[in-house]
Steps between C-alpha positions, in 0.01 A plus 500: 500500500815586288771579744655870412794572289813509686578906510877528395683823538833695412805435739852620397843284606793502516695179537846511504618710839823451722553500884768670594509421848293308779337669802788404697789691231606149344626551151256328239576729147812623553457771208169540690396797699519485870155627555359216201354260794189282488256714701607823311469364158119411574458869659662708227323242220137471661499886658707722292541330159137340456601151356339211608675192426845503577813229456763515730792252394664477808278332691741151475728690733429334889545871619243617287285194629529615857393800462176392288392289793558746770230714232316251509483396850489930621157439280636805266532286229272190408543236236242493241261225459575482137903517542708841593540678769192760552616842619173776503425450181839395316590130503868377473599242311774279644802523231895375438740602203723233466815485302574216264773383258431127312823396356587635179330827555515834644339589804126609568264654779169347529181556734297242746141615671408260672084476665587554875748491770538125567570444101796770519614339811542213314628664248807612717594192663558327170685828318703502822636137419625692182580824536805702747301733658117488492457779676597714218343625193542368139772225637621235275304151514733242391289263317338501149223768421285211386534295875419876643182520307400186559555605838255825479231277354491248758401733787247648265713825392530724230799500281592831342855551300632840647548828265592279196688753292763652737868484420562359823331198674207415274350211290604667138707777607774335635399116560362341123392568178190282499251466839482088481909470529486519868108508614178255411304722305140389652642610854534850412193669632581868338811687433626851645617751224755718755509874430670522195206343278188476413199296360619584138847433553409156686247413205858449303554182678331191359575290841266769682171476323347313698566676813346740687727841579540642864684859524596549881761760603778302711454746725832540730362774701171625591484755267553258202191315598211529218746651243401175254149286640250321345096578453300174593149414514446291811214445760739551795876580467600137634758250348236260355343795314838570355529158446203541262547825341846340355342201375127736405297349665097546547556856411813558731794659260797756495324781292800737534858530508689829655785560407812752443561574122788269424703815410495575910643124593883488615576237242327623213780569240793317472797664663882525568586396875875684422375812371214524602336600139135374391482314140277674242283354245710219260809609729468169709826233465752374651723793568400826668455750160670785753771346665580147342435320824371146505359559809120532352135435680228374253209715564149383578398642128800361304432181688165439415599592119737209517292250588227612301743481175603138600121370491422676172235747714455838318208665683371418846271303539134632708347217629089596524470442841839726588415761759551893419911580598435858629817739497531677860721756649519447839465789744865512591623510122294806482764811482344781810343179731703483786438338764341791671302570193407127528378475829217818406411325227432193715383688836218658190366198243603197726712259308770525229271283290209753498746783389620276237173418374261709609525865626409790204828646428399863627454335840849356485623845395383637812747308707797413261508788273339506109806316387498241710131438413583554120758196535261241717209620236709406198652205630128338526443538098905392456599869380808549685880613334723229655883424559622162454648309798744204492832441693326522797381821546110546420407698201319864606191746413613774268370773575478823311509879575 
């Protein structure tokens, strides 16, 4: 008798989360929110945001530890047979963003899941023989990115270079101009595009055609979490399964990417840190066009145009098997959703993600008011009048009267 086909179905994650503090008020992301702790992440991801894979990064932190085990052990928590931490019906993936710089290079964040506790625990005790403080977040680890890697792999990890494009901190934004100077290429299990970019933008790049692309939010607070997350197509949301759907395997596969419209990212346009002034179009160089300062930030877009230029790359490149990259405006970029108004919308349809996705714009208009409605509607077909960001500051919804 032919055994039946495995039934896989749609689970949305987000992978890239902080922890601002432990259960017992420790400091973990100092930049953080107080209220970002273990236990509420899981709550405001699995109750009120309706994703079911998550990635914390902070879970090398001891603090952080603790406080899984006394989950655990309370029996509110469990860990999944599969790998991850099973809360209702959201499982947590255990996560560190690590900051390395090889010699001769810039500096660059990059992610570590590992399968289960006792493989981050691990994980710690050797990062501890290199780093200041493990008990913080995104800490320098003062040995080559390559040793690190080699590091992930051996406790059977995932190795993910962390928001790739940004000025500040990442593998081509601020670190090198090619992906093999400082990592082994076959130990890269996917890539993270940040905020600021997008599949297209990415597609740019010869080094990343070969990789799958994750969009996660780096959420710092609780509201942030689910602003950028990833459609899979798993049989359970467990690490193993994620395992597969980055490598597609038997059917498992990221079949979406959500994520802002580049023009909302922080870093998008080049910009003048003296003046404050955003580059235009052809304006980007090596003094500020306004002011004459040299003090100038490459933007995500004027960054990815560079490299592109030096390897001869014209138009992106769309690999067949490249997932949809969705443009969403999360709920809070929406001008009239306040938190009040947010909290109706939720206490009504559930879970941000249904509002996103799924709830008939005249029902959204009930609670939020036509215009709110009219934005959420129009950002699901990508019809949306949009200010550029860049400098820092996030770009914003334009409405009109």
């Amino acid at each position: 008798m032919a055994a039946a086909p495995i039934q896989l179905k749609r689970v949305f994650a987000d992978l890239h989360l902080h922890i601002g503090r432990t259960e017992r008020g420790e400091p973990v992301k100092i930049s953080g929110s107080r209220d970002l702790t273990f236990k509420n992440i899981a709550h405001e991801a699995a109750v009120r945001k309706g994703i079911g894979l998550l990635g914390v990064i902070d879970c090398h932190s001891p603090g952080v530890q603790r406080d899984i085990e006394a989950l655990l052990q309370g029996g509110e928590m469990t860990e999944a047979a599969g790998g991850g931490i099973r809360y209702r019906d959201t499982t947590i993936l255990l996560g560190a963003e690590i900051e390395v710089r090889d010699t001769g290079f810039g500096t660059a964040h990059h992610l570590a899941y590992m399968p289960d506790l006792a493989a981050m625990q691990s994980f710690t005790a050797w990062m501890a023989k290199h780093m200041r403080n493990v008990q913080l977040s995104s800490q320098r680890l003062y040995v080559p990115s390559r040793e690190l890697q080699a590091e992930v792999k051996g406790r059977g990890g995932l190795f993910v270079p962390a928001h790739i494009f940004t000025p500040h901190k990442s593998l081509f934004g601020s670190c090198s101009d090619r992906l093999g100077d400082t990592l082994d290429p076959a130990l890269v299990d996917a890539v993270e595009l940040g905020l600021s970019a997008d599949s297209e933008m990415a597609g740019l790049i010869p080094d990343l055609d070969g990789y799958p692309y994750l969009t996660n939010s780096d959420a710092h607070s609780l509201a942030k979490i689910g602003r950028e997350y990833n459609e899979l197509l798993l049989r359970e949301p467990t690490f193993q399964e994620f395992r597969s759907a980055l490598q597609g395997a038997e059917g498992r596969a990221i079949t979406a990417n959500y994520g802002l419209n580049p023009l909302l990212g922080k870093y998008h346009r080049t910009y003048c840190s003296d003046c404050g002034s955003l580059a235009e179009e052809n304006e980007v160089g090596e003094r500020c066009k306004q002011c004459g300062s040299l003090k100038v930030v490459t933007g995500v877009l004027d960054r990815i145009l560079e490299l592109a230029r030096q390897a001869g790359r014209t138009e992106s490149f769309h690999a067949s098997e490249r997932p949809r990259y969705i443009y969403q405006v999360p709920l809070e970029f929406v001008p009239g959703i306040g938190r009040k108004t947010l909290n109706k919308l939720l206490d009504r349809f559930g879970t941000e993600m249904a509002i996103l996705h799924d709830v008939p714009a005249a029902a959204i208009a009930e609670t939020a008011g036509e215009q709110a409605a009219a934005i959420i509607v129009s950002a699901r077909s990508n019809d949306l009048e949009l200010q550029a960001g860049g400098g820092g500051k996030y770009g914003k919804v334009i409405t009109r009267k």
